[in-house]
Backbone as XML, in Angstrom:
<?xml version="1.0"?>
<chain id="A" units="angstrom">
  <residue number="1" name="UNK">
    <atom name="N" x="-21.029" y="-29.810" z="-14.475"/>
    <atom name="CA" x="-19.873" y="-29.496" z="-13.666"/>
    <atom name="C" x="-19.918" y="-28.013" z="-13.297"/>
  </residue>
  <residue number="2" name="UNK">
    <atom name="N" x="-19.609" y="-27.545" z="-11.799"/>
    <atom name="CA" x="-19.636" y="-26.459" z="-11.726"/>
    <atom name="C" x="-18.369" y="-25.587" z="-11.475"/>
  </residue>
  <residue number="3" name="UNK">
    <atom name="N" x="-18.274" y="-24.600" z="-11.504"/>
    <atom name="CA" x="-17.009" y="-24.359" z="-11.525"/>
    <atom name="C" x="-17.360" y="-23.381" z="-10.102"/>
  </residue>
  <residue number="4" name="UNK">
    <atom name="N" x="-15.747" y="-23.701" z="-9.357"/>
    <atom name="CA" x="-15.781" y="-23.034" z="-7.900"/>
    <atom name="C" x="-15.595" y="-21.189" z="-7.992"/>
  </residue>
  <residue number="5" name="UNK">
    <atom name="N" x="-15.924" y="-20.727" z="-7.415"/>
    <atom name="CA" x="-15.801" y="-19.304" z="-7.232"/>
    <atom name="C" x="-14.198" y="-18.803" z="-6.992"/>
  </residue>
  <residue number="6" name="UNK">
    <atom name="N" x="-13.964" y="-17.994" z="-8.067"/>
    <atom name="CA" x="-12.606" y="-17.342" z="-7.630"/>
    <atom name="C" x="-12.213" y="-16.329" z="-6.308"/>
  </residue>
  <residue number="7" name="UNK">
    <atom name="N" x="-11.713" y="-16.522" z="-5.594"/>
    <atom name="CA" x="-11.447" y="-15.606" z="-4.472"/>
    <atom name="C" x="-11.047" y="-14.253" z="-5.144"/>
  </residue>
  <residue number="8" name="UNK">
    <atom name="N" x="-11.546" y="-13.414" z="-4.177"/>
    <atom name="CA" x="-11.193" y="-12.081" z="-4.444"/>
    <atom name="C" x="-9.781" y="-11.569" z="-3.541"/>
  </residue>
  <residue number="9" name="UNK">
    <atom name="N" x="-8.888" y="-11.114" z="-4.078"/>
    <atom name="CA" x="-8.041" y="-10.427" z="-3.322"/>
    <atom name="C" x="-8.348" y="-9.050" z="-3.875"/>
  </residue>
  <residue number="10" name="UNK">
    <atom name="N" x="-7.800" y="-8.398" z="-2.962"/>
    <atom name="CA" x="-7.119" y="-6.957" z="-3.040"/>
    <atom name="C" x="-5.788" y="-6.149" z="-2.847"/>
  </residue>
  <residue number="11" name="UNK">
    <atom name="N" x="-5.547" y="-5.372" z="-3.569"/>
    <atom name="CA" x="-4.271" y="-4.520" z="-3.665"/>
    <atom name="C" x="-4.148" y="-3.044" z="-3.444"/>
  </residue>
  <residue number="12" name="UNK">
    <atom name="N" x="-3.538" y="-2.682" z="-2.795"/>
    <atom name="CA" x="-3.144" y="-1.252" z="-2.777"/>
    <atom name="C" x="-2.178" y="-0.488" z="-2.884"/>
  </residue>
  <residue number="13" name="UNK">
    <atom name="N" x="-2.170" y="0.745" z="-3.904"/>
    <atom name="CA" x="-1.184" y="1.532" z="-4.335"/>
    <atom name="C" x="-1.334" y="2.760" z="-3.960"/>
  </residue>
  <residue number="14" name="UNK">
    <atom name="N" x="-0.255" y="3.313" z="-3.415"/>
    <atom name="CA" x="0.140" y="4.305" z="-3.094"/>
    <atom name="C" x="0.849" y="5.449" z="-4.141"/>
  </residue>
  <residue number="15" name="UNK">
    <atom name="N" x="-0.043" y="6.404" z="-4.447"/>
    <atom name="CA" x="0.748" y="7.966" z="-5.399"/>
    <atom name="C" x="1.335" y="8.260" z="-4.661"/>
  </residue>
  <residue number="16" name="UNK">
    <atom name="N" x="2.511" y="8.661" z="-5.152"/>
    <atom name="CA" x="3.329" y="9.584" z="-4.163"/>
    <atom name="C" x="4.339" y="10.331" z="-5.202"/>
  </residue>
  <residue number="17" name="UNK">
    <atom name="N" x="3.898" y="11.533" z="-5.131"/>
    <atom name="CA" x="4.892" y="12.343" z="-6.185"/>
    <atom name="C" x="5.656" y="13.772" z="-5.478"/>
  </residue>
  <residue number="18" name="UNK">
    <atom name="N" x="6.602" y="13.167" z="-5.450"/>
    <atom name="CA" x="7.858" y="13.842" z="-4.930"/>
    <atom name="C" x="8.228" y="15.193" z="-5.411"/>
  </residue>
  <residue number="19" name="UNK">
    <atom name="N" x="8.366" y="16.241" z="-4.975"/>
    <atom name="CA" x="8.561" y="17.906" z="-5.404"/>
    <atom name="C" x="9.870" y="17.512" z="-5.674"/>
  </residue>
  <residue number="20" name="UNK">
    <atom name="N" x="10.474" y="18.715" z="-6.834"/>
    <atom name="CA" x="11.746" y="18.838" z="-6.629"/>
    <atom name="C" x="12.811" y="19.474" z="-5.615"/>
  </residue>
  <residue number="21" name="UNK">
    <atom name="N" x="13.758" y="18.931" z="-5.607"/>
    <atom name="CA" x="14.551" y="19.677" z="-4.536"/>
    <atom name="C" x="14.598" y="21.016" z="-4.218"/>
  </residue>
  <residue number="22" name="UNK">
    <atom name="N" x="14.216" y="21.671" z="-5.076"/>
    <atom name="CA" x="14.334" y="23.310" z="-4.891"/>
    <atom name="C" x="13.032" y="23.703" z="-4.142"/>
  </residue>
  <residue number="23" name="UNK">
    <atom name="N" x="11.832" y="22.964" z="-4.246"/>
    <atom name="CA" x="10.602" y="23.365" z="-3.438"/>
    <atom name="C" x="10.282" y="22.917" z="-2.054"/>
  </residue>
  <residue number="24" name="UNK">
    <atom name="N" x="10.061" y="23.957" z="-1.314"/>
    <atom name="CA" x="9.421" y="23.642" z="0.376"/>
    <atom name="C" x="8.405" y="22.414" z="0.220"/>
  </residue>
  <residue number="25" name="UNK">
    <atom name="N" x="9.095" y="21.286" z="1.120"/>
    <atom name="CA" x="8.390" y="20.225" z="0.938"/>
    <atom name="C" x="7.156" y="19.527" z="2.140"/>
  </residue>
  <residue number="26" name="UNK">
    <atom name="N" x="5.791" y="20.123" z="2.470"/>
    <atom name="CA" x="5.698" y="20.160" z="3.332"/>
    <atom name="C" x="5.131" y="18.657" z="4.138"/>
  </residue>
  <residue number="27" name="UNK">
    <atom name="N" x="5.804" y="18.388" z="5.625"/>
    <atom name="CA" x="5.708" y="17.609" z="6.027"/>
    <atom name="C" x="4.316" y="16.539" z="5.920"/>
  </residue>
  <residue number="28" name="UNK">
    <atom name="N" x="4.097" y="15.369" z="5.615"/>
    <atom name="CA" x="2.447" y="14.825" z="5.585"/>
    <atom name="C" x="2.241" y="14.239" z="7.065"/>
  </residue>
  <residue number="29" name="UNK">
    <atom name="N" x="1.603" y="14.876" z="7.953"/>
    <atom name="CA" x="0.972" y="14.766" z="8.792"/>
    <atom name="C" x="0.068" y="13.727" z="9.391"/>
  </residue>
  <residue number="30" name="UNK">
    <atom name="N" x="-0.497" y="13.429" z="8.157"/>
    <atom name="CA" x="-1.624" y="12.125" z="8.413"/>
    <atom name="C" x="-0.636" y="10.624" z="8.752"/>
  </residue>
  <residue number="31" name="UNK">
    <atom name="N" x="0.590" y="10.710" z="7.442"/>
    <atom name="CA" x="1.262" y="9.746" z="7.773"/>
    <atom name="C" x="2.246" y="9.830" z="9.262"/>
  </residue>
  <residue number="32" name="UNK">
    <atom name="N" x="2.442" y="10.875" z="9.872"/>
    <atom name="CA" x="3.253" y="10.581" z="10.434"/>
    <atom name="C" x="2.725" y="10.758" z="12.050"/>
  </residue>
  <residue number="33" name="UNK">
    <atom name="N" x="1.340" y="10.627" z="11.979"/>
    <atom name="CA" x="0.432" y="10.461" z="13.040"/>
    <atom name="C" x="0.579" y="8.828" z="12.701"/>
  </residue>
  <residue number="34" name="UNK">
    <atom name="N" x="0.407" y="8.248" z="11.939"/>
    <atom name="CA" x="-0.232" y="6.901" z="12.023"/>
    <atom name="C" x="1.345" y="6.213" z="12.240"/>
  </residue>
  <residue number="35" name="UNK">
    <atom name="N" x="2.600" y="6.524" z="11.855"/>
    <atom name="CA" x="4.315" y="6.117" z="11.873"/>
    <atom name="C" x="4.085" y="6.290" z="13.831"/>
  </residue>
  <residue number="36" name="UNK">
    <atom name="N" x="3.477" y="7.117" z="14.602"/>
    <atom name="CA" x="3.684" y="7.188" z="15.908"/>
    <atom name="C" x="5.032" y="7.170" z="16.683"/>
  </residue>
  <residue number="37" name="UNK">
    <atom name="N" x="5.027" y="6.310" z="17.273"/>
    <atom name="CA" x="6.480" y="6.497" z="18.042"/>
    <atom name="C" x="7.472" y="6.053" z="16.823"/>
  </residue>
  <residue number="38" name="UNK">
    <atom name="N" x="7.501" y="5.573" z="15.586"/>
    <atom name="CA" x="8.564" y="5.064" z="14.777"/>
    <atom name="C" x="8.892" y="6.281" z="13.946"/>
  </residue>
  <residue number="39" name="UNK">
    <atom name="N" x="7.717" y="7.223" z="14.159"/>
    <atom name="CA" x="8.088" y="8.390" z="13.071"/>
    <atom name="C" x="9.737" y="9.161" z="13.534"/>
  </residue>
  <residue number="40" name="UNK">
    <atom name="N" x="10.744" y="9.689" z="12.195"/>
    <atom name="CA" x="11.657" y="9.864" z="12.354"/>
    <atom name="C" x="11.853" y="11.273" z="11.652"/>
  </residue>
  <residue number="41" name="UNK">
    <atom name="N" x="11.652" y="12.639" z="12.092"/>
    <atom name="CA" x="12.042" y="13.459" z="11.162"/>
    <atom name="C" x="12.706" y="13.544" z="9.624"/>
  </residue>
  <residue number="42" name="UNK">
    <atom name="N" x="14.175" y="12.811" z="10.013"/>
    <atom name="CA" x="14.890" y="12.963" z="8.445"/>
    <atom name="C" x="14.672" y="12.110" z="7.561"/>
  </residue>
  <residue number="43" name="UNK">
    <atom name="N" x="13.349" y="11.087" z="8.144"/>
    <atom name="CA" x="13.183" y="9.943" z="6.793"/>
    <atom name="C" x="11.678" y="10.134" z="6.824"/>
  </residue>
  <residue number="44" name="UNK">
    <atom name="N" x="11.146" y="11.301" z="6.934"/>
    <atom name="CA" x="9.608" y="11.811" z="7.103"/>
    <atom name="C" x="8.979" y="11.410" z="5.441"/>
  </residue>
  <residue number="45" name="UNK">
    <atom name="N" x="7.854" y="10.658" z="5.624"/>
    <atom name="CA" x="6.792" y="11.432" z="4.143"/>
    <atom name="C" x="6.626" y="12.998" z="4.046"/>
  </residue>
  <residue number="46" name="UNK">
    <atom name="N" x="7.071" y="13.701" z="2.997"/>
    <atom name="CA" x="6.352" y="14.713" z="2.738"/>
    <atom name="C" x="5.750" y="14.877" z="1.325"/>
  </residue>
  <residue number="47" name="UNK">
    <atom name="N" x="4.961" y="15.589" z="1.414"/>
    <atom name="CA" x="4.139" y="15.498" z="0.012"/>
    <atom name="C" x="2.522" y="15.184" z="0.110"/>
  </residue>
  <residue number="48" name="UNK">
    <atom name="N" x="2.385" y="15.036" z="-0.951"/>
    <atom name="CA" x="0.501" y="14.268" z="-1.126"/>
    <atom name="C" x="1.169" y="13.113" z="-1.265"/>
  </residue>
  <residue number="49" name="UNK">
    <atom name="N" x="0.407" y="11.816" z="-0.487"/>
    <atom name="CA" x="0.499" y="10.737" z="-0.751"/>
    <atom name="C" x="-1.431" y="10.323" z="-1.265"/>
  </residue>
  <residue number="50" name="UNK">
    <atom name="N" x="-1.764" y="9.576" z="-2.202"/>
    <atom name="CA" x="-3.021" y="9.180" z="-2.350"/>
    <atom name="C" x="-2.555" y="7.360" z="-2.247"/>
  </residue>
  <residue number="51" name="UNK">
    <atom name="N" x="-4.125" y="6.798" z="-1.496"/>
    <atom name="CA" x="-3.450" y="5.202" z="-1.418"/>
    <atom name="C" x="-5.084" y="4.730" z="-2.127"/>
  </residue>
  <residue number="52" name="UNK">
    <atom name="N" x="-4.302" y="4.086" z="-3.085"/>
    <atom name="CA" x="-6.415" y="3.289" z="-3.689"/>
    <atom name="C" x="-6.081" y="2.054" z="-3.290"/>
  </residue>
  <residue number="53" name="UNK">
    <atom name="N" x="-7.527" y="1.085" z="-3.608"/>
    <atom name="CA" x="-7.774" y="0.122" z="-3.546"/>
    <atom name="C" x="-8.298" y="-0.466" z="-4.219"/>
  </residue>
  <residue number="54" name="UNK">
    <atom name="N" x="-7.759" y="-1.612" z="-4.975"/>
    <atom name="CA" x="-8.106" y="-2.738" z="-5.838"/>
    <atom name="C" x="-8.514" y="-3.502" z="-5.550"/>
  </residue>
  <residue number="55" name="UNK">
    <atom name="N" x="-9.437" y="-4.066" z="-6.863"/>
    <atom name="CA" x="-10.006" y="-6.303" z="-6.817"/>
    <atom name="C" x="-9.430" y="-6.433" z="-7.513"/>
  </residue>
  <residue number="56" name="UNK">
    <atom name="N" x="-9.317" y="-7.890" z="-7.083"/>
    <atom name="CA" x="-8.619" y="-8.802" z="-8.799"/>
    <atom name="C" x="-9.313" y="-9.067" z="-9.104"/>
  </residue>
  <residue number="57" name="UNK">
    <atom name="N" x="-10.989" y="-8.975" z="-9.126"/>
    <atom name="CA" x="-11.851" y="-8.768" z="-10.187"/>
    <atom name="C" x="-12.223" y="-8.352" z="-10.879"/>
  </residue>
  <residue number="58" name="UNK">
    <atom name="N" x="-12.072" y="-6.802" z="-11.056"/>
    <atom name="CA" x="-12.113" y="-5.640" z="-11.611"/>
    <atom name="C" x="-11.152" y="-4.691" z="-11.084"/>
  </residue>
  <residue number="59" name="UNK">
    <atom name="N" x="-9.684" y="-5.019" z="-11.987"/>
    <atom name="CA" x="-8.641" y="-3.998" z="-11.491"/>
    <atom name="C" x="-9.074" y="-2.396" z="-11.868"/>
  </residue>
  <residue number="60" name="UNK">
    <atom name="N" x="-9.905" y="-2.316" z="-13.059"/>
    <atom name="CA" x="-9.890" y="-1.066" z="-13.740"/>
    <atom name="C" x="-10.361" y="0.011" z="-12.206"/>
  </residue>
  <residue number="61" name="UNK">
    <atom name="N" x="-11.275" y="-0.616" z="-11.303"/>
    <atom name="CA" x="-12.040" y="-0.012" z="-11.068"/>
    <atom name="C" x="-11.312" y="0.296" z="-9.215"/>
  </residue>
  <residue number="62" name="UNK">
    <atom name="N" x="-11.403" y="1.476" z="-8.760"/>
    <atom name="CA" x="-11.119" y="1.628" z="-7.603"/>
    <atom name="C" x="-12.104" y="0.888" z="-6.607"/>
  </residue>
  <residue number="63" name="UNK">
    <atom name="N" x="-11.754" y="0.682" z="-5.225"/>
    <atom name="CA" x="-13.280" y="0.211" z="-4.175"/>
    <atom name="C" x="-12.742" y="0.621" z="-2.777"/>
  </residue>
  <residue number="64" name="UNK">
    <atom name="N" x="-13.738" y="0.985" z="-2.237"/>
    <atom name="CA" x="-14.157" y="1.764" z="-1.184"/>
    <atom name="C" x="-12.995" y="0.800" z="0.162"/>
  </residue>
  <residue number="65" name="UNK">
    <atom name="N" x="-12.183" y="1.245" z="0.731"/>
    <atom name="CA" x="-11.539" y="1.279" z="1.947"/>
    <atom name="C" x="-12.364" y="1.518" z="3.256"/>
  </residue>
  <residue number="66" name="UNK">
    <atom name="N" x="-11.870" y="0.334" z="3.885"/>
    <atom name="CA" x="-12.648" y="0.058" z="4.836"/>
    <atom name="C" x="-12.058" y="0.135" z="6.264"/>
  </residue>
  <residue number="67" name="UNK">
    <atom name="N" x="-12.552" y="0.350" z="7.230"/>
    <atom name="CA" x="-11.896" y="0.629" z="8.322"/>
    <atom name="C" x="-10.802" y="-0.083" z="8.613"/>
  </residue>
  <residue number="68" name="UNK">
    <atom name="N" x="-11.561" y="-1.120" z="8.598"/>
    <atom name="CA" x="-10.344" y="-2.946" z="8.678"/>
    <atom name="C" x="-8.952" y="-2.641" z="7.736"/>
  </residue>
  <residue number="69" name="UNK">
    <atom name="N" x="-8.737" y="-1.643" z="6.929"/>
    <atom name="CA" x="-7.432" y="-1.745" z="5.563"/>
    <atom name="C" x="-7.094" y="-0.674" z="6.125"/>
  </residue>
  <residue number="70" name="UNK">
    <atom name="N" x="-7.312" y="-0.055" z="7.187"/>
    <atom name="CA" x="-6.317" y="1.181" z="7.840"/>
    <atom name="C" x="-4.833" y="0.335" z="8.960"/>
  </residue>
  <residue number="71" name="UNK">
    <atom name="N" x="-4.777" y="-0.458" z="9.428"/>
    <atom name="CA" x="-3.701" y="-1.167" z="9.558"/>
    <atom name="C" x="-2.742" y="-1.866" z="8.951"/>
  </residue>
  <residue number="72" name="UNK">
    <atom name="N" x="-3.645" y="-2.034" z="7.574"/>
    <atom name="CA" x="-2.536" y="-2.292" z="6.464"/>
    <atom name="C" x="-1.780" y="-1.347" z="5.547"/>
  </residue>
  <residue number="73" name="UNK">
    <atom name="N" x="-2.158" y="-0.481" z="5.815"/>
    <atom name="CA" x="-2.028" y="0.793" z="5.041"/>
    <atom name="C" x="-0.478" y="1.350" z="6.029"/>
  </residue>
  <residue number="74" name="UNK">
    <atom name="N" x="-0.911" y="1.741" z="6.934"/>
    <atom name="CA" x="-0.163" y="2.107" z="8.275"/>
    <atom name="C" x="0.866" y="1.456" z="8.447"/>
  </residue>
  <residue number="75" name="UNK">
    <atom name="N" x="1.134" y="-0.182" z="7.953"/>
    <atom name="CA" x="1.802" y="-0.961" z="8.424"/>
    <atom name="C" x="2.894" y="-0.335" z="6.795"/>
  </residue>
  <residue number="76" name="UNK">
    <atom name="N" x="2.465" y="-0.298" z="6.397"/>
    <atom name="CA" x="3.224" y="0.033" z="4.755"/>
    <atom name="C" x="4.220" y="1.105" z="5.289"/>
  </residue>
  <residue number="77" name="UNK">
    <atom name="N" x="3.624" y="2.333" z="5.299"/>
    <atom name="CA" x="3.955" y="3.753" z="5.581"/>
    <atom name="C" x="4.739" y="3.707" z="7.218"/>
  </residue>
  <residue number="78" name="UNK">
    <atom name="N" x="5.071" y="2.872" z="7.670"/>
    <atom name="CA" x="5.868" y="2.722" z="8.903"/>
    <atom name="C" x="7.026" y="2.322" z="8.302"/>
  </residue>
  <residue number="79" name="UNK">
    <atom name="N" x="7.071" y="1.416" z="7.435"/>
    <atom name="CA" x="8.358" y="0.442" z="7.144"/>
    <atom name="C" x="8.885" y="1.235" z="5.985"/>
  </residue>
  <residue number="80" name="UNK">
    <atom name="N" x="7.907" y="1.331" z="4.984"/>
    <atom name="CA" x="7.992" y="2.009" z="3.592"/>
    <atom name="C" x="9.302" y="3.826" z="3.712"/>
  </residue>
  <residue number="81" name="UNK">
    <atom name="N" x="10.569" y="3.037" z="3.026"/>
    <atom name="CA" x="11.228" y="4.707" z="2.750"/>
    <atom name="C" x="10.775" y="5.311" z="1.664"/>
  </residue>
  <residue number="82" name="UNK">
    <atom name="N" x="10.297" y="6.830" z="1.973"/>
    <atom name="CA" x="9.758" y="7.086" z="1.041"/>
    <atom name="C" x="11.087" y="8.268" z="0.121"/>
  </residue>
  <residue number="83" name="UNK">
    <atom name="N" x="12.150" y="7.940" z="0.765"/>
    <atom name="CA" x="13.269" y="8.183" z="-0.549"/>
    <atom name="C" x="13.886" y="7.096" z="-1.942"/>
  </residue>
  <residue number="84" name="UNK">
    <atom name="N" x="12.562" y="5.946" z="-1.746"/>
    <atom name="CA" x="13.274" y="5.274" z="-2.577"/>
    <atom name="C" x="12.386" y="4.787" z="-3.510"/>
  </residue>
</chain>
C-alpha cells in the first residue's frame, strides 16, 4: 500500500514591531508603494515590517519568496490595520 503525498502549503508572517509613542516613527515606504491608490496617511505602516515564508513541511525553516507571493503579500498590507 502506498501512501499518497502530502500537499505542501505555505504561510506567511509578518514582524512588525511598533516604536513607542514618544519616538519619530518613520513612514514604510515599500508598503505604501505597494497600498497605491488605497494608501491612507493616518492609517500608514510605519516601522520595519519583515514578512517570511513557511512549509508545512518544515515550519522550523524559512523558504525563499517568489515573485508569484508578492500579490499575496500586498493583498495583506492593503487590508491589514497595522494599529491593531
Amino acid at each position: 500500500m502506498t501512501s499518497e503525498p502530502h500537499p505542501t502549503y505555505f504561510s506567511f508572517v509578518a514582524f512588525y514591531i511598533p516604536r513607542p509613542p514618544a519616538l519619530d516613527k518613520p513612514l514604510n515606504n515599500s508598503i505604501a508603494r505597494a497600498q497605491d491608490s488605497l494608501f491612507q496617511l493616518r492609517t500608514a505602516w510605519r516601522g520595519e515590517v519583515v514578512v517570511a515564508k513557511y512549509s508545512s513541511t518544515n515550519p522550523a525553516l524559512m523558504i525563499h519568496c517568489e515573485p508569484a507571493d508578492f500579490p499575496i503579500v500586498q493583498n495583506y498590507f492593503t487590508r491589514a490595520d497595522p494599529t491593531q
